[in-house]
Each structure stands twice: as structure tokens, then as C-alpha cells.
C-alpha positions as CSV (number, residue, x, y, z in Angstrom):
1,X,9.5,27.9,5.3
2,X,7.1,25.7,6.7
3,X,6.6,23.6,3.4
4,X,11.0,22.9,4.8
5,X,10.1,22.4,8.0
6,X,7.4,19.8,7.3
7,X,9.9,18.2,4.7
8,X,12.5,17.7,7.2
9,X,10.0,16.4,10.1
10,X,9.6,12.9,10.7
11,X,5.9,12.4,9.7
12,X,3.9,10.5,12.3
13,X,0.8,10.2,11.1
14,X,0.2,7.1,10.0
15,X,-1.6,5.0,12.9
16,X,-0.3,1.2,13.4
17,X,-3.5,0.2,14.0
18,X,-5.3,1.6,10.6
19,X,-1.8,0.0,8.6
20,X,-2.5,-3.2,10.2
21,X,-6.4,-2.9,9.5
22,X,-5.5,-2.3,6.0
23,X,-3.6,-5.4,5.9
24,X,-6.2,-7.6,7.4
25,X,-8.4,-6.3,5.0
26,X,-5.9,-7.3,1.6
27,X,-6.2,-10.9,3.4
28,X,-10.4,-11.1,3.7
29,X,-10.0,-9.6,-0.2
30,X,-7.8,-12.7,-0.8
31,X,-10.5,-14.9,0.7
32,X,-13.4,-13.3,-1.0
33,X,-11.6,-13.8,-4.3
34,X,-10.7,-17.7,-3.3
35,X,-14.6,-18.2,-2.4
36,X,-16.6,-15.8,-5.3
37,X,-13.7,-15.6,-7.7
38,X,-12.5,-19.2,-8.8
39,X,-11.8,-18.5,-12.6
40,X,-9.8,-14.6,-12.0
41,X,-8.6,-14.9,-15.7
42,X,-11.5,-15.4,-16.7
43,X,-13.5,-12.5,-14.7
44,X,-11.1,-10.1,-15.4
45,X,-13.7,-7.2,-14.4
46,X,-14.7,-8.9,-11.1
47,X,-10.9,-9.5,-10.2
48,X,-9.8,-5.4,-10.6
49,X,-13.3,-4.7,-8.9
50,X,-12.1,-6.8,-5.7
51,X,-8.3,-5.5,-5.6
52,X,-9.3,-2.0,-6.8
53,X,-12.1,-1.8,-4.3
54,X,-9.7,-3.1,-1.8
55,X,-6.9,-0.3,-2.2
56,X,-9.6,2.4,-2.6
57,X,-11.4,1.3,1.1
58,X,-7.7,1.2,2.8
59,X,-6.5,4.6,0.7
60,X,-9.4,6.2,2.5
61,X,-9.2,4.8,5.9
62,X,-5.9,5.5,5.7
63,X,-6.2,9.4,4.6
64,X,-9.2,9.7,7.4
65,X,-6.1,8.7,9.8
66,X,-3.4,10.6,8.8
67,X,-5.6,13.6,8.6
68,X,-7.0,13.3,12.4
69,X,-3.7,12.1,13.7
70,X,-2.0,14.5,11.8
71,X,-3.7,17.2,13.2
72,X,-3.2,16.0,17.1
73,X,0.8,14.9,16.3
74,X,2.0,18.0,14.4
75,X,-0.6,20.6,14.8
76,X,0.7,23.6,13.4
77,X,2.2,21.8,10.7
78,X,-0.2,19.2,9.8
79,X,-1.3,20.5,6.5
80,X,2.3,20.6,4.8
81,X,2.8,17.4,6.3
82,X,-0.4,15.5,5.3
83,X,0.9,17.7,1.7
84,X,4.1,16.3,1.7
85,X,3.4,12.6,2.2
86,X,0.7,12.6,-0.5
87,X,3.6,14.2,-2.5
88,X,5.8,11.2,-1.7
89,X,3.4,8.6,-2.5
90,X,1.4,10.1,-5.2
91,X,3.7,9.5,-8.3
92,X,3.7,5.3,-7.6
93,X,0.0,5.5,-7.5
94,X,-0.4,7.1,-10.7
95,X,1.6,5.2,-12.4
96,X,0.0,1.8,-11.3
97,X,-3.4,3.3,-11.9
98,X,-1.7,4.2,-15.3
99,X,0.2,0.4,-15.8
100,X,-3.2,-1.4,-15.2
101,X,-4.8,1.2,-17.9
102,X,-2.5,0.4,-20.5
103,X,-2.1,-3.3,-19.6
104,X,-5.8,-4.2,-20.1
105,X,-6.2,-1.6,-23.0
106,X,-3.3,-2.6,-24.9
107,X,-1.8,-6.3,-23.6
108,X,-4.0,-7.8,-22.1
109,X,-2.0,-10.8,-22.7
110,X,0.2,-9.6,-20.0
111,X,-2.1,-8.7,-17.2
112,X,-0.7,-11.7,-15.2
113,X,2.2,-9.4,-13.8
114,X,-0.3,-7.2,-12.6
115,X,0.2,-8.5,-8.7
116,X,3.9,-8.5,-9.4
117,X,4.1,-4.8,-10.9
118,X,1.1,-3.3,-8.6
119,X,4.0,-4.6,-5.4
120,X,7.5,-3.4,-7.4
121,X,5.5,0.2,-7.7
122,X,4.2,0.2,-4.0
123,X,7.9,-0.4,-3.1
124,X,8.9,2.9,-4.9
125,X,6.2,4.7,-3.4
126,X,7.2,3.2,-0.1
127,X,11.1,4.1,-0.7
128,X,9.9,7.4,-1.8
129,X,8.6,8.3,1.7
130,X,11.4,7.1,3.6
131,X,12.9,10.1,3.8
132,X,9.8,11.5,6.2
133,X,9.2,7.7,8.1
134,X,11.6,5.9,11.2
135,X,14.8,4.5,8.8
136,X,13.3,0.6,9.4
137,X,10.3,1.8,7.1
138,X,13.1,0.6,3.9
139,X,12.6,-3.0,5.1
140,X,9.0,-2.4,4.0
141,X,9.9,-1.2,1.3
142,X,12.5,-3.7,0.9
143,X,9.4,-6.4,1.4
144,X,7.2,-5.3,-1.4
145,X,10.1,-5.2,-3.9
146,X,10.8,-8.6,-3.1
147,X,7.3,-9.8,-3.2
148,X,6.6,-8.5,-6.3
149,X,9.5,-9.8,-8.1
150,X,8.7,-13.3,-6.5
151,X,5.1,-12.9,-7.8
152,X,6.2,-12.4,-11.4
153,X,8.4,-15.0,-11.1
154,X,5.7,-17.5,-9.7
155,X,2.4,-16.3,-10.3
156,X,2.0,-17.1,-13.5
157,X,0.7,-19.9,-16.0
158,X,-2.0,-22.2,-13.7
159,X,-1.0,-19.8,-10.5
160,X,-1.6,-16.1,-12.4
161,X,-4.1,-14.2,-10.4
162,X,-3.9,-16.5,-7.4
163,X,-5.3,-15.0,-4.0
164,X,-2.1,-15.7,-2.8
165,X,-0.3,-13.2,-5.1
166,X,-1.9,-9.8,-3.8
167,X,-3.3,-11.2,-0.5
168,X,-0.4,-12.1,1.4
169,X,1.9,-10.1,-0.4
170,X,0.2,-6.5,0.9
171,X,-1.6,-8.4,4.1
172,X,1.4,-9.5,5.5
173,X,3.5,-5.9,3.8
174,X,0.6,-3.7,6.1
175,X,1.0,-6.0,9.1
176,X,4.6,-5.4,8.6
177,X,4.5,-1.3,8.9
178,X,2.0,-1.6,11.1
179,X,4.4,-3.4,13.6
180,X,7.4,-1.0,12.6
181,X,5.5,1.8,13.0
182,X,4.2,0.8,16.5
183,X,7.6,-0.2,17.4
184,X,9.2,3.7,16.5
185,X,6.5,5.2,18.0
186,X,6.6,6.0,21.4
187,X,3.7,6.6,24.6
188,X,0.7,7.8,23.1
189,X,1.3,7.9,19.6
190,X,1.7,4.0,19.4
191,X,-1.5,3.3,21.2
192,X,-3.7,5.7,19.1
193,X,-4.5,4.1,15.8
């Protein structure tokens, strides 16, 4: 019964502040690879390390949030709704830890996309967790669909691996729940991280 409830609860703990955080940090990661990482094709390693490292930091800052702001927003039911948006997200990031696997072990001819795929799977996680988030979350979602087609379709050839084509794509994608998340949420919620 309480597994329902949380289901049918808007969930409310993600903090604007962390989201944008998060995407401030996908920007410096686009600068450190534009200053330490001219050749990206060439560094292949080097290039996952920075954007791996990048999503693991802002996965955890992001779980250390919605697990303290969980706990003050929907007390009782903070467990089976910290459950339930893991639940929602969960399958997208399997399967672009999964993708990236099987790119580099068996086309890694085709690691270009990566940017491009990593955003078009973000989206379906982001879609996925609409159905717990304020309704203007699917313009987020919307945004990193978008994005990632528009990275396959440019980032590519002399631009594959660009900065550009994860940095601004997910900088600018956190900045933008950030700010619809701060805008749904109302008193306190909005000014606690």
C-alpha cells in the first residue's frame, strides 16, 4: 500500500540547487577535456574517465540529496519514494553503461555516437520519471532527446568527441531541471538544495 502511495506521489526530492550543480559541473568537465584532452579519439581511456567520472560525482551528489531531502519532504514515505525513482531511472542507466560496453568491445568504429546515444537514453530515463515529477519535467526530457539526435547528427567526422557535444548538451539539460524544478516547487522546498 505504501509502495502505491509513493507511486502515485509527486516526488520532490530532487533539490534545484544540487540539478544545477550537476550541470555546472558537465560544463568544467567540458573545459577540462578542451584544456587536458585535445586528441579525445585518440585518448579514448582518458575521454570515458572524464565523462564517466563526471556522471558518477553528480549520480552521487545527487542520491546524497534526494536521500536527505527525501527524508524532510515525504517523511513517512521517503524510502518507497527514494525506491521508486531509482526504479524509474535505473533501466536508462543500465543500458548506457551496457551501450558504452559493447560499443568499445565490439565497434569501436562507432564510439563517435557515444554523446549522441548517452543523451537519447538520458531522455528515456527522464520520460520514464515523468510520471512522479511537475508535468514541465517532459520539456527536459524533450531537451535531451533533441540534443542527442543533434549530436549524432553533428558531432561527428573532425567534431566527434567535441567538448561541446556532452558539455553543453547535459550543462545546459541540468540547468534546465534545475530551473523547472525551482519554479514547481513552492516556500521552502525551492530554497533548500
Amino acid at each position: 500500500m505504501r509502495s502505491q502511495m509513493a507511486r502515485g506521489t509527486e516526488f520532490r526530492g530532487y533539490g534545484p540547487v544540487t540539478l544545477a550543480a550537476t550541470g555546472m559541473l558537465a560544463l568544467l568537465a567540458a573545459a577540462v577535456q578542451a584544456l587536458w584532452l585535445p586528441d579525445p579519439a585518440g585518448h579514448m581511456g582518458a575521454y570515458l574517465a572524464v565523462w564517466l567520472a563526471t556522471a558518477a560525482v553528480s549520480a552521487a551528489v545527487i542520491r546524497i540529496e534526494m536521500v536527505t531531502r527525501s527524508r524532510r519532504v515525504h517523511s513517512e514515505l521517503a524510502d518507497e519514494m527514494i525506491h521508486s525513482a531509482v526504479e524509474q531511472f535505473l533501466p536508462a542507466a543500465v543500458a548506457a553503461t551496457l551501450l558504452t560496453m559493447t560499443l568499445l568491445r565490439f565497434a569501436p568504429e562507432t564510439l563517435w555516437m557515444l554523446p549522441g546515444l548517452w543523451q537519447i537514453v538520458f531522455s528515456l530515463g527522464v520520460f520514464a520519471a515523468c510520471r512522479t515529477l511537475p508535468r514541465p519535467i517532459l520539456a527536459v526530457g524533450a531537451w535531451y532527446l533533441v540534443a542527442g539526435l543533434t549530436c549524432l547528427a553533428w558531432a561527428r567526422d573532425e567534431h566527434a568527441f567535441s567538448p561541446l557535444a556532452m558539455g553543453l548538451p547535459f550543462g545546459l539539460g541540468q540547468l534546465f531541471v534545475a530551473g523547472v524544478l525551482r519554479a514547481c516547487l513552492r516556500g521552502d522546498d525551492a530554497e533548500i538544495g
